[in-house]
C-alpha positions in Angstrom: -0.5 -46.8 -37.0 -0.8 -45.0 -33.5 2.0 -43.3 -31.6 2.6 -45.7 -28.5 2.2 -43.5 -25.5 4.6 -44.2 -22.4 3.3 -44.6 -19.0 3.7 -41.2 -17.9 1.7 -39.5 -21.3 -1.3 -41.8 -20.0 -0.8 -41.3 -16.6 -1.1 -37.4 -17.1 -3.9 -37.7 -19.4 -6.4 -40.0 -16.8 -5.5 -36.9 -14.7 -6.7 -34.5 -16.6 -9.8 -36.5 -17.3 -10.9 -37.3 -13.7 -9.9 -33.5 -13.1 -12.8 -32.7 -15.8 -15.2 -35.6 -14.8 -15.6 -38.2 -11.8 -14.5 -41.4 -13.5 -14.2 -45.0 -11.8 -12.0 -48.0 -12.1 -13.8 -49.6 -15.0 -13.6 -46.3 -17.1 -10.2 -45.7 -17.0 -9.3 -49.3 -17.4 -11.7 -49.0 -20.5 -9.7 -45.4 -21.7 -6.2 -47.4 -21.3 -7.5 -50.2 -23.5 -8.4 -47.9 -25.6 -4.9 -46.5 -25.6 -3.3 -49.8 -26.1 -1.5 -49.9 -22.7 -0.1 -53.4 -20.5 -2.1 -54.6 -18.1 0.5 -54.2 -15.8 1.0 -50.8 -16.4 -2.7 -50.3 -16.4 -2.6 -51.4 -12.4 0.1 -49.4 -12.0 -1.5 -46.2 -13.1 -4.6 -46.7 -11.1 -2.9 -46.9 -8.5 -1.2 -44.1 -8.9 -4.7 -42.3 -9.6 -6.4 -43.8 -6.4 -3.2 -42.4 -4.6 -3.8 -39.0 -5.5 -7.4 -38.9 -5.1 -8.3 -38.6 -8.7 -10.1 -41.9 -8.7 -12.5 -42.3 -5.5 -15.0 -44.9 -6.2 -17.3 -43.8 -3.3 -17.2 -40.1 -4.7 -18.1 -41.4 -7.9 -21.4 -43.5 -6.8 -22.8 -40.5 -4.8 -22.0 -38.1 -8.1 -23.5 -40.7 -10.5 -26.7 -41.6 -8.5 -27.5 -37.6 -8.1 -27.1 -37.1 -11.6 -28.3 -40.0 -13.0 -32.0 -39.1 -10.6 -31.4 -35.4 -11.1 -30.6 -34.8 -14.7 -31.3 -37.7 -16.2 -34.6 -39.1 -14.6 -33.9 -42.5 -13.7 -34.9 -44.4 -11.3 -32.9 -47.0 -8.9 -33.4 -50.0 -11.0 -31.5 -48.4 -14.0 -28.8 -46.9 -11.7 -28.1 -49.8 -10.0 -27.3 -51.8 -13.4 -25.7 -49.0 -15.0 -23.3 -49.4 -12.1 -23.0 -52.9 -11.9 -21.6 -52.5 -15.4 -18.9 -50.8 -14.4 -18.2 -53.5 -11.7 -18.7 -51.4 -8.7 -19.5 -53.0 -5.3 -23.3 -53.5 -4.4 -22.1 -52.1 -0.6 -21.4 -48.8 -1.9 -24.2 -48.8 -4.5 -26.8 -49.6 -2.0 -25.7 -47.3 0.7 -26.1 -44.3 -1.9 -29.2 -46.0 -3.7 -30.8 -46.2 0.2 -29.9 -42.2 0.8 -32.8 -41.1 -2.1 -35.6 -39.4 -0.2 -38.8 -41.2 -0.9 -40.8 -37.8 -1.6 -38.1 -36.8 -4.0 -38.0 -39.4 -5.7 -41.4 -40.0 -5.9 -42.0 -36.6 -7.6 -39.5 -37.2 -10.4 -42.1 -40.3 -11.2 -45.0 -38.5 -10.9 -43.2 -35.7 -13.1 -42.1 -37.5 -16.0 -45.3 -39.9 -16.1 -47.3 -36.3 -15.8 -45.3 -35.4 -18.7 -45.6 -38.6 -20.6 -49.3 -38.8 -20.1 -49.9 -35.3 -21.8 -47.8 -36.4 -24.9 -50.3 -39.8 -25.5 -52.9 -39.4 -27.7 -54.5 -42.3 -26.7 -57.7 -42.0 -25.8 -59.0 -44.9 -23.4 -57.7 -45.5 -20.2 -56.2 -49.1 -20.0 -54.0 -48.0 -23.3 -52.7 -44.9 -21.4 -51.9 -46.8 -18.4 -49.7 -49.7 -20.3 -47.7 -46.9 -21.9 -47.4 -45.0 -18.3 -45.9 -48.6 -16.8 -43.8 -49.1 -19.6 -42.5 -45.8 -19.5 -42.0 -45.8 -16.0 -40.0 -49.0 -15.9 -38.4 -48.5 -19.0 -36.4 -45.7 -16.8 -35.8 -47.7 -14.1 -38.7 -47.1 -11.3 -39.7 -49.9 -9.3 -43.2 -51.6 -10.8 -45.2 -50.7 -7.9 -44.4 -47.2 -7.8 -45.0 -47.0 -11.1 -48.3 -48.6 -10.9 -49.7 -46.2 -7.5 -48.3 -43.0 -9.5 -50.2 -44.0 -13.2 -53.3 -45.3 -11.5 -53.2 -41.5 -9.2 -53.1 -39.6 -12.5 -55.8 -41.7 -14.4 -57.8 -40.8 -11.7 -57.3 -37.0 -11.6 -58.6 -37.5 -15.4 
């Protein structure tokens, strides 16, 4: 059986966790769940966290969307929901979900379907194209998008 850890032990370790990572609401409810603590106490020390500025949901959306496009390749469908998981508000979501420059984030598409298409070893066109949508929804780009993008490289072929 686990060591109970007293408010203060959790308290310092969500610190040092949202000093190493941007971390919201949700995830350190999760980590202090995880830890066994009251609900009460969970409040409290989210509080606390939110006092100090280690916990800042709005800072967290515009991190997660950049990396989430940058790194990861995903498109706004897949952001949003993996931040309606973690029960963030649509306001804030949008607001940083509207910011994306269209050519940017048109490239990404046009990237990894480029990418995609060079990897299929199908030969005739429709079945290239169904695995281009998929693919492209299956990371979160809007249909349409995903549709102008896949029929503008099928054509370059």
């Amino acid at each position: 059986m686990r060591k109970q850890i007293t408010k203060e032990e959790a308290l310092n370790r969500c610190m040092a966790l949202c000093s190493k990572m941007e971390k919201c609401r949700f995830d350190i409810h999760r980590k202090l769940q995880q830890w066994q603590i009251g609900k009460a106490v969970q409040d409290e020390i989210i509080e606390r966290l939110e006092d100090l500025n280690f916990i800042n949901e709005e800072r967290f959306v515009k991190a997660f969307v950049r990396q989430k496009l940058q790194i990861n390749k995903w498109g706004k469908l897949k952001i949003k929901q993996a931040l309606f998981v973690k029960h963030l508000p649509d306001n804030l979501v949008n607001k940083y979900l509207e910011e994306i420059q269209k050519p940017g984030y048109i490239s990404i598409l046009e990237n990894i379907l480029l990418k995609k298409n060079n990897s299929i070893k199908e030969t005739e066109k429709y079945e290239r194209k169904v695995k281009l949508v998929r693919y492209g929804t299956s990371h979160g780009f809007e249909y349409d998008l995903v549709i102008e993008q896949t029929e503008n490289i099928l054509n370059k072929i």
